[in-house]
Residue, then its C-alpha position, 0 to 999 in steps of 0.5 A: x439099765x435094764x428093758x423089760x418087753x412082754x408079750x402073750x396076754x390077751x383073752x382065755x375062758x374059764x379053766x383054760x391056759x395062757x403063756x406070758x412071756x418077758x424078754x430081758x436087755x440083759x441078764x439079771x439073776x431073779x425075775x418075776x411077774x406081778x398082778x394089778x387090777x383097777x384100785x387095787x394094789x399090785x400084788x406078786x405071783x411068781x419069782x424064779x432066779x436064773x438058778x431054778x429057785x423059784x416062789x409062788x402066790x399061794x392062790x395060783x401054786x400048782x395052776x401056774x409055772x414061772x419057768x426061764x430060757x437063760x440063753x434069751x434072758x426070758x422069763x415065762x408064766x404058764x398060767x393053767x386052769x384060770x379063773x375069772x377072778x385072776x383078771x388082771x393087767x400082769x407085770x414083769x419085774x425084776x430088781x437089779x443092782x437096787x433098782x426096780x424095773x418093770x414091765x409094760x403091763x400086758x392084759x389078760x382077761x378071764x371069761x366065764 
């Protein structure tokens, strides 16, 4: 019921900056965005509902911003002072009506 697109990964230095962004088929009140890497499990990062509540990793808060343009159904991750550990293919999520939707996964590499 609900497609999730993303787009803006790809490779950053050290200490530099990033914006994903997922556009959403419909609107959905909470969105969020989620972290795997290769053999390890996939971990949360940042939500935000369509209200402006939002919920952060402790690792990345005050580094990252989750922020959402409702008129587009598209949720954003800002993603500042990066660093190689942070490596990772990120994905958008989102639960709607008790199912789970996700992202294709886009890939975004720290270099130091």
């Amino acid at each position: 019921q609900v497609q999730l697109v993303e787009s803006g990964g790809g490779l950053v230095q050290a200490g530099g900056s990033l914006r994903l962004s997922c556009a959403a088929s419909r609107t959905i009140i909470k969105m969020g965005w989620y972290r795997q890497t290769p053999g390890r499990q996939r971990d949360l990062v940042a939500t935000r509902t369509s209200g402006g509540i939002t919920t952060y990793e402790d690792s990345v808060k005050g580094r990252f911003t989750i922020s959402r343009d409702n008129a587009k159904n598209t949720v954003y991750l800002q993603m500042d002072s990066r660093v190689p550990e942070e490596t990772a293919v990120y994905y958008c999520y989102t639960l709607y009506l008790g199912n789970e939707y996700w992202g294709q996964g886009a890939q975004v590499t720290v270099s130091s």
